[in-house]
GUKE-808175 format. One record per residue: residue in one letter; x, z, y of N, C-alpha, C in turn; residue number from 0. Coordinates in Angstrom, 2 decimals. Each point is the difference from the previous one (the first is absolute). Layout:
GUKE-808175
(pt "A" (X Z Y) (X Z Y) (X Z Y) NUM);
...
//
This chain:
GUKE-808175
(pt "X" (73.87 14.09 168.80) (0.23 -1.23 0.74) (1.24 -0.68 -0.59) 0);
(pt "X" (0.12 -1.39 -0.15) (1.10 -0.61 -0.38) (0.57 -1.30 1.12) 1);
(pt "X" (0.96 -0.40 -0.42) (0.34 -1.38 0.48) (-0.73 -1.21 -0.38) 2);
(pt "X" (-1.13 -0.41 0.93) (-0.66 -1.29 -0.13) (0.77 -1.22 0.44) 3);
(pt "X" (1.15 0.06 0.51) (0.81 -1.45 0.71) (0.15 -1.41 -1.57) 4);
(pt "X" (-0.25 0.80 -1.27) (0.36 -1.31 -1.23) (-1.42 -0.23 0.44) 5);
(pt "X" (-1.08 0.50 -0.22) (-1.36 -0.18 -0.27) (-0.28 -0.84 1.13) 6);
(pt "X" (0.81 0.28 1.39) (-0.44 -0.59 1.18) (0.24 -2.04 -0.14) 7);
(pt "X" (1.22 0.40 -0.13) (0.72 -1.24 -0.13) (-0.21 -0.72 -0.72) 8);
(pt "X" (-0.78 0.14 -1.62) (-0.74 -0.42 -1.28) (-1.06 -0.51 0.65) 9);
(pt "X" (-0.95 0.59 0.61) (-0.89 -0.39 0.29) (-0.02 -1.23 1.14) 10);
(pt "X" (0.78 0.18 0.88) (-0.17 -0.88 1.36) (0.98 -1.25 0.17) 11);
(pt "X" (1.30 0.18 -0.71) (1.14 -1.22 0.27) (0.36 -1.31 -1.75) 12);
(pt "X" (-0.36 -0.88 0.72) (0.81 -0.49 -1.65) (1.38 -0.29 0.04) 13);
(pt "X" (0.37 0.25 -1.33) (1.56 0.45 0.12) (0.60 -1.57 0.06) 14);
(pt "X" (-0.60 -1.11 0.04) (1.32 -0.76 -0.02) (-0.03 -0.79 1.35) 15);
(pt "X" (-0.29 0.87 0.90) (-0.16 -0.52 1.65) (0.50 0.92 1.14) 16);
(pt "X" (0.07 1.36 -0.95) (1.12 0.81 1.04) (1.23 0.37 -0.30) 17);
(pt "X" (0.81 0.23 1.24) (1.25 0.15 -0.95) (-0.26 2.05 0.73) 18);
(pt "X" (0.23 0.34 -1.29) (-0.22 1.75 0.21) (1.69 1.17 -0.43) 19);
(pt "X" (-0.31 1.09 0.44) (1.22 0.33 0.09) (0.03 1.72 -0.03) 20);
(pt "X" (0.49 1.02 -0.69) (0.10 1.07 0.14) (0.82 1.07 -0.13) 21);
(pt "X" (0.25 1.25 0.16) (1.18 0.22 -0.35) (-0.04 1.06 -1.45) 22);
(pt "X" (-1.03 -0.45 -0.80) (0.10 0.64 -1.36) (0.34 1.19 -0.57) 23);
(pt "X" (1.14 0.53 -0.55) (0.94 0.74 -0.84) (0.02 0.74 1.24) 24);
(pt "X" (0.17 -0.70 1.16) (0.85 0.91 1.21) (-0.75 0.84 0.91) 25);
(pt "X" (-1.54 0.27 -0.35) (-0.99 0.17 0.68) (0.94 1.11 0.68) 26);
(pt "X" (-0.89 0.96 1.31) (0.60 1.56 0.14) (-1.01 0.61 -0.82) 27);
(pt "X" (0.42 1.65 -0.51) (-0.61 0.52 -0.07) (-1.51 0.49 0.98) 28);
(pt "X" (-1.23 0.67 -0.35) (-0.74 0.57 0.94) (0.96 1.37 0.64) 29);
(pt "X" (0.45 0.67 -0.53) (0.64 0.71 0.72) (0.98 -0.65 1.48) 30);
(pt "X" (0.92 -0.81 -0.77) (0.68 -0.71 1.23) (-0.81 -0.61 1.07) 31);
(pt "X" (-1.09 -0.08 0.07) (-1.21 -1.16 0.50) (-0.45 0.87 1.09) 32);
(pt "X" (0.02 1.58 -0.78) (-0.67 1.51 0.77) (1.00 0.27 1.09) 33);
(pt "X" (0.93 -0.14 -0.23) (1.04 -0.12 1.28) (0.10 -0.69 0.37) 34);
(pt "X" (0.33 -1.05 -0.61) (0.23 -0.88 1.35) (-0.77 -0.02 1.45) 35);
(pt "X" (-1.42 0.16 -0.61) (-1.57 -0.03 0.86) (0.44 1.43 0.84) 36);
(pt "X" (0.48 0.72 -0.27) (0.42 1.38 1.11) (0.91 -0.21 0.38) 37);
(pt "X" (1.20 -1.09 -0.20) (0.74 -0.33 0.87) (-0.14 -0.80 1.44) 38);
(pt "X" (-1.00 -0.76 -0.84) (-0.86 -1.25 1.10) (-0.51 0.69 0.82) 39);
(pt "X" (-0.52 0.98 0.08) (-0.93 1.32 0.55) (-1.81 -1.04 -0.42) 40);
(pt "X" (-0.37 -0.56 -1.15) (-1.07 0.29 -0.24) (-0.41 0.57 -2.13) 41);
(pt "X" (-1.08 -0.17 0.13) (-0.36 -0.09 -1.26) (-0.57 -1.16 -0.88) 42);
(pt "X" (0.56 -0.66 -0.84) (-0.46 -0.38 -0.97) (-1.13 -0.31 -0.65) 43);
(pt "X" (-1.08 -0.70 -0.19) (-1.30 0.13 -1.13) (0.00 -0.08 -1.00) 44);
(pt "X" (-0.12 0.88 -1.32) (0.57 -0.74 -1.16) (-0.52 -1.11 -0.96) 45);
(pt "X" (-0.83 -0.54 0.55) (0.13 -1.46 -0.24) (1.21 -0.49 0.47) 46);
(pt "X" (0.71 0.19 0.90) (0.74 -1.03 0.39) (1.78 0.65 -0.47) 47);
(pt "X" (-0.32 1.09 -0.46) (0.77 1.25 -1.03) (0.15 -1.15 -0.85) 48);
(pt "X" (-1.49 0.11 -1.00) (0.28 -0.89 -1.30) (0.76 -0.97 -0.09) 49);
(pt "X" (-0.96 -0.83 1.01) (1.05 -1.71 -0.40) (1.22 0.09 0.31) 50);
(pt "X" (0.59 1.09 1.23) (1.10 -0.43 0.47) (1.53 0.77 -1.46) 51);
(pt "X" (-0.76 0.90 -0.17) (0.74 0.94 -1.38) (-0.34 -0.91 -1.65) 52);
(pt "X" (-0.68 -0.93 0.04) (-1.03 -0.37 -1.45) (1.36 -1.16 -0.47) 53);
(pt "X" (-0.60 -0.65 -0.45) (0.70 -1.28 -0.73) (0.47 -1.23 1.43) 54);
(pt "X" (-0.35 0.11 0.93) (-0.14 -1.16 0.94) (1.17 0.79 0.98) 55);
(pt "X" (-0.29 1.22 1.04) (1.18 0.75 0.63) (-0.32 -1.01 1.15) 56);
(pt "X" (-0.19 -0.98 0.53) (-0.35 -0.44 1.07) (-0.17 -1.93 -0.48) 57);
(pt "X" (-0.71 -0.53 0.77) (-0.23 -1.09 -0.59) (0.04 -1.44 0.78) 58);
(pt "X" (0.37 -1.32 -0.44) (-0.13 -0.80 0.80) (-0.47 -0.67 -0.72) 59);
(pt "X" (-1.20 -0.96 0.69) (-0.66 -0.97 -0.49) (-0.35 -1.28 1.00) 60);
(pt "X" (0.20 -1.09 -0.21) (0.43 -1.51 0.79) (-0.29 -0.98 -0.80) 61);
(pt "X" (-0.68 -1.08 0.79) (-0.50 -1.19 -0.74) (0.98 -0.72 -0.25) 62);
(pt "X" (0.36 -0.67 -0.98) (1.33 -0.93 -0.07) (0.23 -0.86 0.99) 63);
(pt "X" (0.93 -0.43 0.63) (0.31 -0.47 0.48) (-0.26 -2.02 0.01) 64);
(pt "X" (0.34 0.03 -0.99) (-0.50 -1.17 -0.36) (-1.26 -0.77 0.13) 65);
(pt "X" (-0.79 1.25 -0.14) (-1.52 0.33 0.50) (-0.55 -0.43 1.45) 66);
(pt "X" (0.90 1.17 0.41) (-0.03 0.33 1.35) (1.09 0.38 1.12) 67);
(pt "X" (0.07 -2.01 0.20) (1.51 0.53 0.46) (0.35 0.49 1.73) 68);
(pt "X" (1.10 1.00 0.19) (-0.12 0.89 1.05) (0.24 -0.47 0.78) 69);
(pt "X" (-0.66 0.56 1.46) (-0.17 -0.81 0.99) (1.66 -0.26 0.84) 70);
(pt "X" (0.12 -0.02 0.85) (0.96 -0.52 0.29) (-0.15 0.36 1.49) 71);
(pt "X" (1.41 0.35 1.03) (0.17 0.48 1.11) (-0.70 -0.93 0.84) 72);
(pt "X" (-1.32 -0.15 1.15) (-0.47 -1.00 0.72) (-0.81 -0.66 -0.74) 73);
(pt "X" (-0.72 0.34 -1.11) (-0.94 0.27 -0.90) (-1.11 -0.16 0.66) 74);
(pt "X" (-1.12 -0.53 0.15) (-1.12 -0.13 0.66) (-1.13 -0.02 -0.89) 75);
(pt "X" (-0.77 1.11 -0.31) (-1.04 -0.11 -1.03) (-1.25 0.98 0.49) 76);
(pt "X" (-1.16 0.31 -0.86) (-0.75 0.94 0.32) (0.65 1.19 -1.01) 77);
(pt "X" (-0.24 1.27 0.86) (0.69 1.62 -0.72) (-0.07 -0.08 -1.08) 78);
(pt "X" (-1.11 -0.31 -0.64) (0.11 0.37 -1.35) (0.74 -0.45 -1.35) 79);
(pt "X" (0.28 -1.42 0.62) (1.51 -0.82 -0.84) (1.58 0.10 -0.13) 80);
(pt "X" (0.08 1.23 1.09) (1.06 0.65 0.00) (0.21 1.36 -1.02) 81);
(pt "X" (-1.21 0.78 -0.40) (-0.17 0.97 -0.65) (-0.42 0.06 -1.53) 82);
(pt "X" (1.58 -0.68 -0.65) (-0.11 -0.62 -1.88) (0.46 1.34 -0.40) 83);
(pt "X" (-0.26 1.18 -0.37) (0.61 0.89 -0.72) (-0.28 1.49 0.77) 84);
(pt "X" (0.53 0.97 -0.99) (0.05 1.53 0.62) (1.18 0.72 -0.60) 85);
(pt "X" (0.15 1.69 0.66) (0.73 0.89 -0.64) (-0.45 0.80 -0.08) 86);
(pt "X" (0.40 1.43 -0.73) (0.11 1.69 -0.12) (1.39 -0.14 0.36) 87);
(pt "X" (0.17 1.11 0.61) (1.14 0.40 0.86) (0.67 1.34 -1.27) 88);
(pt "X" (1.12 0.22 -0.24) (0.28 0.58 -1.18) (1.27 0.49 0.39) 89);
(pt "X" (0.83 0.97 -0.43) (1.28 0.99 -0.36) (0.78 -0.29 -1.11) 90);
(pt "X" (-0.53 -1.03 -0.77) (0.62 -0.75 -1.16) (1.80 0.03 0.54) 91);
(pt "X" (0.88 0.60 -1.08) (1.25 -0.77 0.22) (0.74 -1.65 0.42) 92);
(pt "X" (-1.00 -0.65 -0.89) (0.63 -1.73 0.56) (-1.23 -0.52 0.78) 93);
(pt "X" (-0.74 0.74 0.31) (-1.20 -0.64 0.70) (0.69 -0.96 1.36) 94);
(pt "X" (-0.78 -0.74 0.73) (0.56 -0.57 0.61) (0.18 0.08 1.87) 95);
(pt "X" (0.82 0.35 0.53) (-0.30 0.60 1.30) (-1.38 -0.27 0.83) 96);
(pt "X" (-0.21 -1.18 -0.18) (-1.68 -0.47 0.84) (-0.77 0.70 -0.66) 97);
(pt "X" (-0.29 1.01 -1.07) (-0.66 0.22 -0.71) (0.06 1.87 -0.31) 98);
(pt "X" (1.22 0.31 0.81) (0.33 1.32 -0.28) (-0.33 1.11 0.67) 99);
(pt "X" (-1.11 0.64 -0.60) (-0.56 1.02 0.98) (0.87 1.12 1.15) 100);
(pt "X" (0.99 0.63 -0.26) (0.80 0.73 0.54) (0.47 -1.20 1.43) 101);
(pt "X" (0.17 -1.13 -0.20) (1.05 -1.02 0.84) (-1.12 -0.69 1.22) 102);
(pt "X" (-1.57 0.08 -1.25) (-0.82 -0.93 0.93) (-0.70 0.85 1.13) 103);
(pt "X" (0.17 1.87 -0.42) (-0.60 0.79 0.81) (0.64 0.52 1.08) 104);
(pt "X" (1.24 -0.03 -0.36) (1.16 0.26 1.40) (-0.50 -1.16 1.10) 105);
(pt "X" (0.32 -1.15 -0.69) (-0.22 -1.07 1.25) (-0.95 -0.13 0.72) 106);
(pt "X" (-1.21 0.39 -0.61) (-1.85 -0.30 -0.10) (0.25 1.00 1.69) 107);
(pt "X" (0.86 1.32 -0.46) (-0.47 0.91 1.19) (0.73 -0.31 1.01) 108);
(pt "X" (1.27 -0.34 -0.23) (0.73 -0.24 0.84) (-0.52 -1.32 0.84) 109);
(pt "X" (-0.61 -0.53 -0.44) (-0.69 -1.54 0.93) (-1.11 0.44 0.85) 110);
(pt "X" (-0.40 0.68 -0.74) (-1.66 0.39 0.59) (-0.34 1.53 0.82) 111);
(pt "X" (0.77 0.81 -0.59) (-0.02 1.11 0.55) (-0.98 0.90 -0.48) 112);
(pt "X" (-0.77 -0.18 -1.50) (-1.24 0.39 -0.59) (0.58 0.73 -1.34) 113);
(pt "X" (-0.48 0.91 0.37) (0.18 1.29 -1.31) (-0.94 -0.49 -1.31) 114);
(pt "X" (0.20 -1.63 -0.55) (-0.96 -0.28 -0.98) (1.14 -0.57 -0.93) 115);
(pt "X" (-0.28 -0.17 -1.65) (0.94 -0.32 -1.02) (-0.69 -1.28 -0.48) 116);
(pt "X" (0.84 -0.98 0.35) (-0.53 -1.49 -0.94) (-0.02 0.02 -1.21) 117);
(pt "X" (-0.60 -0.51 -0.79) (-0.33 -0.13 -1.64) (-0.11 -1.28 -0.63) 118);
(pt "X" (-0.88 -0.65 1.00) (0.07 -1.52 -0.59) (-0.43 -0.93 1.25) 119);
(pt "X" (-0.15 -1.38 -0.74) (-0.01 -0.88 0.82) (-0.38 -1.09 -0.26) 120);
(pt "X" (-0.40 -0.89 0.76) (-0.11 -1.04 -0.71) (0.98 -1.29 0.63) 121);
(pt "X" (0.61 -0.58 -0.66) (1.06 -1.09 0.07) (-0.80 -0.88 0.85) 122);
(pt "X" (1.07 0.42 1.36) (-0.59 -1.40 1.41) (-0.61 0.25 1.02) 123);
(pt "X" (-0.31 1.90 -0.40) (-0.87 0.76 1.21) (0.74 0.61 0.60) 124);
(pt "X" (0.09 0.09 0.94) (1.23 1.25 0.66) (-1.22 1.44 -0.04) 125);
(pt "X" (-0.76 -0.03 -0.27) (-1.01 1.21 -0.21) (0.29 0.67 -1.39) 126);
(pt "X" (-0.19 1.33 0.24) (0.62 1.15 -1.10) (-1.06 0.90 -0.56) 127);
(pt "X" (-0.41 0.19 -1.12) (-0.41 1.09 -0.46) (0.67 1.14 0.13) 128);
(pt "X" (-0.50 1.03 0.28) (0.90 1.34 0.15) (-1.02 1.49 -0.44) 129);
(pt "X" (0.80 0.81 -0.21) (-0.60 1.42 -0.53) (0.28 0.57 1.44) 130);
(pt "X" (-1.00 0.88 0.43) (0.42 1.03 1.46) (0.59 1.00 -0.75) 131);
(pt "X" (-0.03 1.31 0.85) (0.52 1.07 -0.52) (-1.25 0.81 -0.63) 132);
(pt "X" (-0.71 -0.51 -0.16) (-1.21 1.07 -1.02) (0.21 -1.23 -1.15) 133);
(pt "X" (0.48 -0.90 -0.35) (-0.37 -0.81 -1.36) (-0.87 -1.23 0.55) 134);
(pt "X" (-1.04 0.31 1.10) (-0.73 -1.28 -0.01) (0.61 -1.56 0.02) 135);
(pt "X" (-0.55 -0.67 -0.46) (0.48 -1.30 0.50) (-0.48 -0.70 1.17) 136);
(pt "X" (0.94 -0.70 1.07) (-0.66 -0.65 0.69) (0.74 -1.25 0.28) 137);
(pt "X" (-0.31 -1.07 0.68) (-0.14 -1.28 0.07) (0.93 -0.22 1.85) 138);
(pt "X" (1.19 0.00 -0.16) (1.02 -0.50 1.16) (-0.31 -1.14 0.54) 139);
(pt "X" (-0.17 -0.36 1.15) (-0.13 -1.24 0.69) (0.94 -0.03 0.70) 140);
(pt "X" (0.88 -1.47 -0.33) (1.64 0.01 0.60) (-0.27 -0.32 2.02) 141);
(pt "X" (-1.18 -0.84 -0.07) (-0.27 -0.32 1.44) (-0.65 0.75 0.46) 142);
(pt "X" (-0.16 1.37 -0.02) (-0.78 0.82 1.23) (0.96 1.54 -0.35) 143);
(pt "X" (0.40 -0.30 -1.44) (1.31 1.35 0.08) (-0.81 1.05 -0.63) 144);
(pt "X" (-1.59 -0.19 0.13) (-1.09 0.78 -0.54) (-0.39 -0.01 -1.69) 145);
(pt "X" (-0.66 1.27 -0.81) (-0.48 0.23 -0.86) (-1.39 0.22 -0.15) 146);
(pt "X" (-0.43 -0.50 -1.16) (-1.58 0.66 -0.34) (0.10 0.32 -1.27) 147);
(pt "X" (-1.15 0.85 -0.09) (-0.07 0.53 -1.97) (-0.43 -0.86 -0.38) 148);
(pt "X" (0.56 -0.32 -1.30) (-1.01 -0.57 -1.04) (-0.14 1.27 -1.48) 149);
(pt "X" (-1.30 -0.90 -0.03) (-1.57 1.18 -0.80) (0.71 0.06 -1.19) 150);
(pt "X" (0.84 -0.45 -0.93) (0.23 0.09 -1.46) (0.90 0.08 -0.37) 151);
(pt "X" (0.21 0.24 -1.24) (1.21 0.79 -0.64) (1.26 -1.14 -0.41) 152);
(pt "X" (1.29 0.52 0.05) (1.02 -1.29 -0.60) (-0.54 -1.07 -0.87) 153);
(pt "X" (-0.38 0.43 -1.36) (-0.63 -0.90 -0.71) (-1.13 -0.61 0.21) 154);
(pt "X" (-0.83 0.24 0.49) (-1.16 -0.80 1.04) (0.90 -1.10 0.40) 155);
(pt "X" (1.09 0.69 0.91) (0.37 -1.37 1.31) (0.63 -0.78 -0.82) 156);
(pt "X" (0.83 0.61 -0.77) (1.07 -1.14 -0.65) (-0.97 -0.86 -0.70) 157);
(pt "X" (-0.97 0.05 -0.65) (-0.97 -0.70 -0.58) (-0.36 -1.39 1.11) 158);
(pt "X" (-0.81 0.80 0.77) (-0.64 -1.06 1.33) (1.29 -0.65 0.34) 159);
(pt "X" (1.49 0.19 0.47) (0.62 -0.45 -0.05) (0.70 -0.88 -0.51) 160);
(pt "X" (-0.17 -0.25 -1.44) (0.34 -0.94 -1.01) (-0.88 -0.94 0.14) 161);
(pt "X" (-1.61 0.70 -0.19) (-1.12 -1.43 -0.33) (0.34 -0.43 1.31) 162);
(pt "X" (-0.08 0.34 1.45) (0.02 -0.69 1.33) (1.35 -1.21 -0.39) 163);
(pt "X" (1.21 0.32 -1.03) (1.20 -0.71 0.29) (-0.27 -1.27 -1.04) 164);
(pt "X" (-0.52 0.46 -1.11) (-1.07 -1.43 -1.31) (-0.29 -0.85 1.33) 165);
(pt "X" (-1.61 0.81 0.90) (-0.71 -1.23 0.48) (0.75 -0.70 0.88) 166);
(pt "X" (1.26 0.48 0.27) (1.05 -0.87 1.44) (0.10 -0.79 -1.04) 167);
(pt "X" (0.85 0.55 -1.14) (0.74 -0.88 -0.75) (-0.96 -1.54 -0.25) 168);
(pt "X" (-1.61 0.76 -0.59) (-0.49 -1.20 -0.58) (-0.24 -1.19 1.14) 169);
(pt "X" (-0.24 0.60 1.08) (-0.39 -0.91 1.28) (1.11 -0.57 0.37) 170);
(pt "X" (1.31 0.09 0.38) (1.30 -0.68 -0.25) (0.02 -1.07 -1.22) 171);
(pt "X" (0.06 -0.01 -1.05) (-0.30 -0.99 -1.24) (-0.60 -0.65 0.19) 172);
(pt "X" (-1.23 0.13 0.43) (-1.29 -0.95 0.48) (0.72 -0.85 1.47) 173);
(pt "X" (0.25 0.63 0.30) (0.69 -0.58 1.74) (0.76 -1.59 -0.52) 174);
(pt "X" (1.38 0.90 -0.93) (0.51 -0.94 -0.39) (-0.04 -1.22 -1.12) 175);
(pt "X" (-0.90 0.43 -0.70) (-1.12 -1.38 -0.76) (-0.86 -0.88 1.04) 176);
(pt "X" (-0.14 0.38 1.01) (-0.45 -1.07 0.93) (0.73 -0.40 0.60) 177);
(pt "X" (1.02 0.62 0.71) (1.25 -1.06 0.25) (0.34 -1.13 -0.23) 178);
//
């Protein structure tokens, strides 16, 4: 098994419409990745091993701004024009606190009271991807406080996740050519 996140991103985003972001050189090791996940008290999948240890270490990806510009406090739109971008949640040294797995999982529990580890997200949702304590992934809903599984593996979601963030993107563009 390898790291599909270049292959993902090759395939689904064009590069001169997002602004993308990772922490490279600084990935963690899989070892460090193996603890941390027993610190969290769960486990890991290593898909989500790979990317987070590979060339990427956790990732952000966002439509430019210019593009798509952000909404604004008292903002009145339909959901889905609020949600231009995503993350991987990462242990990276300069990674960025909104983005830092150790920082985003303290809080995650401390708000909610749920023995689950956030991973990613998508920019504008207060809803969380998270690993339980067997590895599964499941799908946080910020308004009922509740979880469900979802059926597929990191790279699956992050995939569906990207193309779902293209078709916002392309339907936004279109929005604003009719304007």
């Amino acid at each position: 098994m390898q790291d599909r996140t270049w292959n993902i991103l090759e395939s689904t985003l064009e590069s001169d419409i997002y602004e993308t972001a990772c922490s490279q050189g600084d990935a963690p090791s899989a070892e460090q990745l193996h603890a941390l996940a027993q610190e969290l008290g769960c486990r890991f999948p290593e898909e989500f091993i790979l990317h987070s240890s590979g060339r990427f270490g956790g990732l952000y990806v966002a439509v430019k701004e210019d593009l798509w510009p952000r909404a604004k406090e008292g903002d009145v739109a339909a959901f889905w024009e609020f949600l231009f971008g995503l993350c991987t949640f990462s242990v990276a040294p300069q990674i960025p606190d909104f983005m830092n797995l150790r920082l985003t999982t303290a809080a995650f529990k401390a708000e909610t009271g749920l023995d689950l580890v956030p991973f990613m997200r998508v920019l504008g949702d207060p809803s969380r991807y998270c690993f339980d304590a067997e590895g599964n992934i499941v799908l946080w809903s910020s308004g009922s406080n509740e979880f469900a599984p979802v059926e597929t593996g990191f790279f699956d979601l992050l995939e569906e996740e990207l193309r779902a963030l293209r078709e916002r993107k392309d339907r936004k563009l279109a929005q604003r050519q009719q304007a």
